[in-house]
PALOBA-904764 format. One record per residue (C-alpha): residue number from 1; x, y, z. Coordinates in Angstrom, 2 decimals. Layout:
// PALOBA-904764
(NUM,(X,Y,Z));
...
This chain:
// PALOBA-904764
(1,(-2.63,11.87,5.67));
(2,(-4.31,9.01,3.89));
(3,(-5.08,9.09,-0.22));
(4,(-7.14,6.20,-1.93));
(5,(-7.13,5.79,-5.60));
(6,(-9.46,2.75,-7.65));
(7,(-6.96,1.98,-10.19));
(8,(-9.77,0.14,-12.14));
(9,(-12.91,-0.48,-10.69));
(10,(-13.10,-4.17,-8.71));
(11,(-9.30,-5.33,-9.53));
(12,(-6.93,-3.32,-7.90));
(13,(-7.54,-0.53,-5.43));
(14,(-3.82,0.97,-4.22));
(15,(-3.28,3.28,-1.13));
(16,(-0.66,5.11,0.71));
(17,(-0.97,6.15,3.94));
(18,(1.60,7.72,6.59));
(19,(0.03,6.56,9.50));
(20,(0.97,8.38,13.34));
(21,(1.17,7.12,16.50));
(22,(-1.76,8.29,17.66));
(23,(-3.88,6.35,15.46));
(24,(-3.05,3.08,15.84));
(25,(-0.09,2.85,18.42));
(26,(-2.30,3.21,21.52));
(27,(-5.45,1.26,19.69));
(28,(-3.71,-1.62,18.03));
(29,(-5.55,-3.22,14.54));
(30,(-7.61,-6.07,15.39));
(31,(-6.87,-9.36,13.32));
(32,(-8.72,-9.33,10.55));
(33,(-9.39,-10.81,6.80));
(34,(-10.18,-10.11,3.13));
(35,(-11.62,-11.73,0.68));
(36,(-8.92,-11.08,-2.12));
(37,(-5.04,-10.78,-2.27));
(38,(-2.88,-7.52,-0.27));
(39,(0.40,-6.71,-0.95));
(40,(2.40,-4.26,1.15));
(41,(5.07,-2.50,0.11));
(42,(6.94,-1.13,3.66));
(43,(8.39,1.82,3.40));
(44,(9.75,2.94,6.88));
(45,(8.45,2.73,10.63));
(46,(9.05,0.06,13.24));
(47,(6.90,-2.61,12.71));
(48,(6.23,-6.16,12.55));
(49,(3.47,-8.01,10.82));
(50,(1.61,-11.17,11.99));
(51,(0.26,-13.10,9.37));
(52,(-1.48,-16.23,10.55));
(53,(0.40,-16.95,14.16));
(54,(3.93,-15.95,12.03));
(55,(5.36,-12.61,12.91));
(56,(7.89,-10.99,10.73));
(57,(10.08,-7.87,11.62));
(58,(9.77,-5.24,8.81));
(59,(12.78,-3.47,7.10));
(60,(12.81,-0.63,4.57));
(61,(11.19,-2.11,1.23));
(62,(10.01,-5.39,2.33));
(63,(7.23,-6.64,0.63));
(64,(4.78,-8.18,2.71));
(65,(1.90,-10.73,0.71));
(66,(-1.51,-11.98,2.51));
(67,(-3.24,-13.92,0.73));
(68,(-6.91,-14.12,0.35));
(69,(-8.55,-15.43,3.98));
(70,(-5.16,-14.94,5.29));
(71,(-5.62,-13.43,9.13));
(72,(-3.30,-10.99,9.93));
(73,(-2.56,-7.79,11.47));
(74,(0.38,-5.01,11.54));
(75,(1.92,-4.41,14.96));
(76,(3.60,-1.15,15.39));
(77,(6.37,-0.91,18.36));
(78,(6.68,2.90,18.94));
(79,(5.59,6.26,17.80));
(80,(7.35,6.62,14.43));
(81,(4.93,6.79,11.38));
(82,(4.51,3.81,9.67));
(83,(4.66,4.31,6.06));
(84,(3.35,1.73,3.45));
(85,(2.07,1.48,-0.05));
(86,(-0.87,-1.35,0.11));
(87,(-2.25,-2.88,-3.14));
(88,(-5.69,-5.15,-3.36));
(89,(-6.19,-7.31,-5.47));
(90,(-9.00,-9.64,-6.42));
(91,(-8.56,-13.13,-6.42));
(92,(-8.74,-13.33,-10.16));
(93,(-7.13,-10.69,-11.65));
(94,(-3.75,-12.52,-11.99));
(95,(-5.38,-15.07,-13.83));
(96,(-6.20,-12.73,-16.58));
(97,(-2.07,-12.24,-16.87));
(98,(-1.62,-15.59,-17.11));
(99,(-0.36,-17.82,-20.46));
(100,(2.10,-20.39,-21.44));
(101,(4.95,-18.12,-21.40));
(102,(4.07,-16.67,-18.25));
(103,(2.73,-16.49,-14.71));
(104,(2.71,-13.14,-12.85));
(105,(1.34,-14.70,-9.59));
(106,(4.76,-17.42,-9.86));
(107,(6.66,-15.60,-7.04));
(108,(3.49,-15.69,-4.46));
(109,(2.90,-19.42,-5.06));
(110,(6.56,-19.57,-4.40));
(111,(6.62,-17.80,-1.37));
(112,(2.94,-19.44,-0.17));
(113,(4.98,-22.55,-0.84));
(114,(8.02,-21.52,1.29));
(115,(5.43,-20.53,4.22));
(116,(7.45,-17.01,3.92));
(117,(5.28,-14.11,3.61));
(118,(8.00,-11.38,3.11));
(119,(9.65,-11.26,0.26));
(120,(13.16,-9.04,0.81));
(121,(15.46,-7.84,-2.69));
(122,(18.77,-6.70,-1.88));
(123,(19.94,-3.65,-2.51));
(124,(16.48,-2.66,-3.35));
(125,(16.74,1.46,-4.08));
(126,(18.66,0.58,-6.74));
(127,(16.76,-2.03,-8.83));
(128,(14.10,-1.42,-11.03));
(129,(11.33,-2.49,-8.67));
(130,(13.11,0.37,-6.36));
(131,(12.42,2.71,-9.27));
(132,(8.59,1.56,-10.12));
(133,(7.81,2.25,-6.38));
(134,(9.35,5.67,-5.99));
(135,(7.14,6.57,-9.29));
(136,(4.44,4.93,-7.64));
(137,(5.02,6.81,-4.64));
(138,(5.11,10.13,-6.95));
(139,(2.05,9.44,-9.16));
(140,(-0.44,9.06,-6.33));
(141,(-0.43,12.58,-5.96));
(142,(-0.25,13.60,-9.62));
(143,(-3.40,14.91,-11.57));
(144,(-1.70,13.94,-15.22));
(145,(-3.69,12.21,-18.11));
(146,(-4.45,8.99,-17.26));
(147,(-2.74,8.97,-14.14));
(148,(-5.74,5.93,-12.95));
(149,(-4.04,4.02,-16.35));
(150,(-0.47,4.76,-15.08));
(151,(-0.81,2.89,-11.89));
(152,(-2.34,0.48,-13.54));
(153,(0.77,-0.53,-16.10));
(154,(3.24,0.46,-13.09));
(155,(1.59,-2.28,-11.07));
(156,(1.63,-4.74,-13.83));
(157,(5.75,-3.92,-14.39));
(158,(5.97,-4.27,-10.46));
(159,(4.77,-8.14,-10.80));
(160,(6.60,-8.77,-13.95));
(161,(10.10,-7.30,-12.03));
(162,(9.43,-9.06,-9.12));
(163,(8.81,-12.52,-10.54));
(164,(11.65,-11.97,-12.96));
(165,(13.85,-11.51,-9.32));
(166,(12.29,-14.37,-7.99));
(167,(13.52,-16.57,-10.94));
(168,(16.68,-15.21,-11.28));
(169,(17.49,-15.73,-7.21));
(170,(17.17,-11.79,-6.62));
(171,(14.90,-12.31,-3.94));
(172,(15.10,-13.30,-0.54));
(173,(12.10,-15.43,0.84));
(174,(11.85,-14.27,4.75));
(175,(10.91,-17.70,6.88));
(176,(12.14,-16.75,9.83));
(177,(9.65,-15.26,12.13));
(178,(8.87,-15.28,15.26));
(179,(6.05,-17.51,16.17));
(180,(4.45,-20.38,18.45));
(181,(5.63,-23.08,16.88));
(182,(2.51,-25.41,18.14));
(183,(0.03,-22.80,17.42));
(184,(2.00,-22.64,13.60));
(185,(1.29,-26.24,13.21));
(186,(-2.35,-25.87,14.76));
(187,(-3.11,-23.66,12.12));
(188,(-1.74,-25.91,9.43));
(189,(-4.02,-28.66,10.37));
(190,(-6.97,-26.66,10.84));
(191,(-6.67,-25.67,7.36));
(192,(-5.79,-28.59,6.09));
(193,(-8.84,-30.53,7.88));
(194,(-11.24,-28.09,7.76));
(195,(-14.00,-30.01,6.11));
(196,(-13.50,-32.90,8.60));
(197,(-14.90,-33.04,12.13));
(198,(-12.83,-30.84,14.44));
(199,(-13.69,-29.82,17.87));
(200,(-11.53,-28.72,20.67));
(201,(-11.06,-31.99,22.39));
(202,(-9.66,-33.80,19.46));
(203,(-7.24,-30.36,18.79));
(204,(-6.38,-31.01,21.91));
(205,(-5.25,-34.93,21.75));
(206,(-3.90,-34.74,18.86));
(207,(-1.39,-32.11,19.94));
(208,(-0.97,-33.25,23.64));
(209,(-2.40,-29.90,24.58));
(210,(-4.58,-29.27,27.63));
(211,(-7.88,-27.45,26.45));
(212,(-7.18,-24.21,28.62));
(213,(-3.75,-23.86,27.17));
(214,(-4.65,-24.40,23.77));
(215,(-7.73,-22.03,23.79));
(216,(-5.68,-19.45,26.07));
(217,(-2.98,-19.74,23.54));
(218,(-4.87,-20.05,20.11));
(219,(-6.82,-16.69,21.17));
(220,(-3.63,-14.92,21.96));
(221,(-1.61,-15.26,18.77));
(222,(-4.69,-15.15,16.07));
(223,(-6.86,-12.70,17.56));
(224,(-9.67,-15.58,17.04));
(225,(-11.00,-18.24,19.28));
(226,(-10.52,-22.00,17.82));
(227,(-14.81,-21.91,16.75));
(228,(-14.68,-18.60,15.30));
(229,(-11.58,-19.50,13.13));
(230,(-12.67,-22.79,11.79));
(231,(-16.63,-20.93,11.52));
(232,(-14.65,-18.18,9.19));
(233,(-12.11,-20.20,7.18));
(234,(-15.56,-22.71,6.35));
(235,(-17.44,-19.72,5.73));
(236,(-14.85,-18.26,3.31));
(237,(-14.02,-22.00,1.28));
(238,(-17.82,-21.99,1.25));
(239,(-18.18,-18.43,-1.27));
(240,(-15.57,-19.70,-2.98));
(241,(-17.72,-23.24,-3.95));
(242,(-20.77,-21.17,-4.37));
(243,(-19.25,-18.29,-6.45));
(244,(-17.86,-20.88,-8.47));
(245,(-21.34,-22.58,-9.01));
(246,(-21.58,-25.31,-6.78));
(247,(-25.17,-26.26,-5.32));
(248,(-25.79,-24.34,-1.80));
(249,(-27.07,-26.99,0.15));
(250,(-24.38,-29.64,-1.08));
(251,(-21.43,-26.78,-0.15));
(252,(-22.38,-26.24,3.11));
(253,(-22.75,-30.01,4.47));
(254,(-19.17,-30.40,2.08));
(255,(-17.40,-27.33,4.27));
(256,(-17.82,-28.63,7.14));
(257,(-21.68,-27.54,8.93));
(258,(-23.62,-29.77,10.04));
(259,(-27.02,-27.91,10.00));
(260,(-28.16,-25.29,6.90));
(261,(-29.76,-22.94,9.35));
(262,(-26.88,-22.19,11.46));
(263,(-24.68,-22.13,7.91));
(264,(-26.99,-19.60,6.42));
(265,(-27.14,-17.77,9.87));
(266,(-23.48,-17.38,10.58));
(267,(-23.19,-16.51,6.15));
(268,(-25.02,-13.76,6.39));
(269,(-23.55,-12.30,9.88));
(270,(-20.16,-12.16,8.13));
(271,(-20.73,-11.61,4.71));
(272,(-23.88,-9.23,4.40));
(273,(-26.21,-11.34,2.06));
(274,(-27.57,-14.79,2.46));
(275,(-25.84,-17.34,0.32));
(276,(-28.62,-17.56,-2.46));
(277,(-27.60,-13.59,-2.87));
(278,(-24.17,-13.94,-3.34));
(279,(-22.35,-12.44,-6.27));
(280,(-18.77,-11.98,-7.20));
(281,(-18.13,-8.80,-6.53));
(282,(-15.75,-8.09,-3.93));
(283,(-15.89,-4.84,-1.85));
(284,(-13.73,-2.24,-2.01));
(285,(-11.49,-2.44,1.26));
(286,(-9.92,-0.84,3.94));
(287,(-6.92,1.23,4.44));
(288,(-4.99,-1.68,6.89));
């Protein structure tokens, strides 16, 4: 059974889904992106989730955050329904709750910062964030007035509960994970060079890997080969400059591509429209 509800049109779209065994346990979810925030709320199942080359095994009530461009994927290790709450948000929207006083988006920097991507509260059923998502869980199939309006304040008490946690230690930032350590630190360069010159032989030297292992291996815990995951995370920096005004031509040569054909080529194959026809909109997503 799978429900979808717009909770205001472009900001936050927020699904539940009970999802059986025969769905995705024999066809596993490819690693994919989005281009604006997800936060899961697990509710019960046996699964892990592998958020770029970190996997992290799920309990009851974890809540899992991937940020925007963030590759990832859920894993499921049997045939008992995996049951989640999943809430999209654009990039921007928690800049509109933003002031001097406050910060709603404070505990993800905190936990981006941390490298932990699962945030755990004990004792969870009986805090209020245990509360908001049980009436979460309750309003998506209610038909009261306003009910769109509803999930809209519940989702804004959600952030404000969970940061207030987060600053008063009531939260437990999950780092530990398991992972290829290598690949981990790959990844961290890659993103942290990835308007410089990379290609595979300099990966390669500069982490006293041999090229077959470090393809074989990249490929195996991101889903991605080493082109197509420097192409994407270029690609994605690159609507980011543009949406935000900066001069086509400049942006691409700045992210990294070295000719504007292949740039524009490789834009439109992932994103649908040709850089001079971008717009800010981002699309209404998946159920993952």
């Amino acid at each position: 059974m799978k429900t979808h509800f717009v909770l205001f049109i472009l900001q936050i779209v927020l699904s539940y889904s009970k999802i059986h065994h025969n769905y995705h346990y024999k066809n596993p979810i490819d690693f994919h992106f989005h281009d604006f925030h997800k936060i899961l709320l697990f509710l019960k199942g046996n699964a892990s989730y592998c958020i770029e080359g970190r996997t992290y095994d799920l309990k009851p009530n974890d809540i899992v955050f991937v940020p925007a461009g963030e590759v990832h994927r859920p894993i499921l290790h049997d045939e008992s329904t995996y049951e989640r709450i999943i809430i999209y948000i654009a990039k921007g929207y928690l800049d509109q709750h933003r002031d001097d006083s406050y910060d709603l988006s404070r505990c993800l920097q905190e936990a981006h910062q941390k490298q932990a991507h699962v945030l755990r509260v004990p004792a969870f059923e009986t805090t209020r964030l245990g509360q908001i998502v049980r009436e979460l869980r309750h309003s998506l199939h209610s038909t009261e007035y306003a009910n769109e309006l509803y999930h809209k304040l519940l989702f804004l008490e959600f952030m404000i509960q969970l940061n207030r946690a987060a600053i008063h230690n009531g939260i437990e930032f999950i780092t530990t994970s398991s992972s290829n350590k290598k690949i981990i630190q790959l990844l961290d360069y890659i993103n942290e060079h990835l308007t410089e010159d990379i290609t595979i032989d300099s990966l390669s030297e500069t982490f006293f890997i041999s090229r077959y292992h470090l393809m074989h291996a990249f490929k195996e815990e991101t889903g991605y080969t080493i082109g197509d995951y420097l192409t994407t995370k270029r690609l994605l920096l690159a609507r980011e400059l543009i949406r935000q005004g900066n001069p086509i031509t400049d942006t691409c040569y700045e992210c990294g591509f070295h000719s504007y054909s292949s740039f524009s080529r490789a834009y439109k194959k992932n994103f649908g429209c040709a850089p001079r026809a971008e717009h800010s909109l981002p699309s209404v997503p998946p159920e993952h």
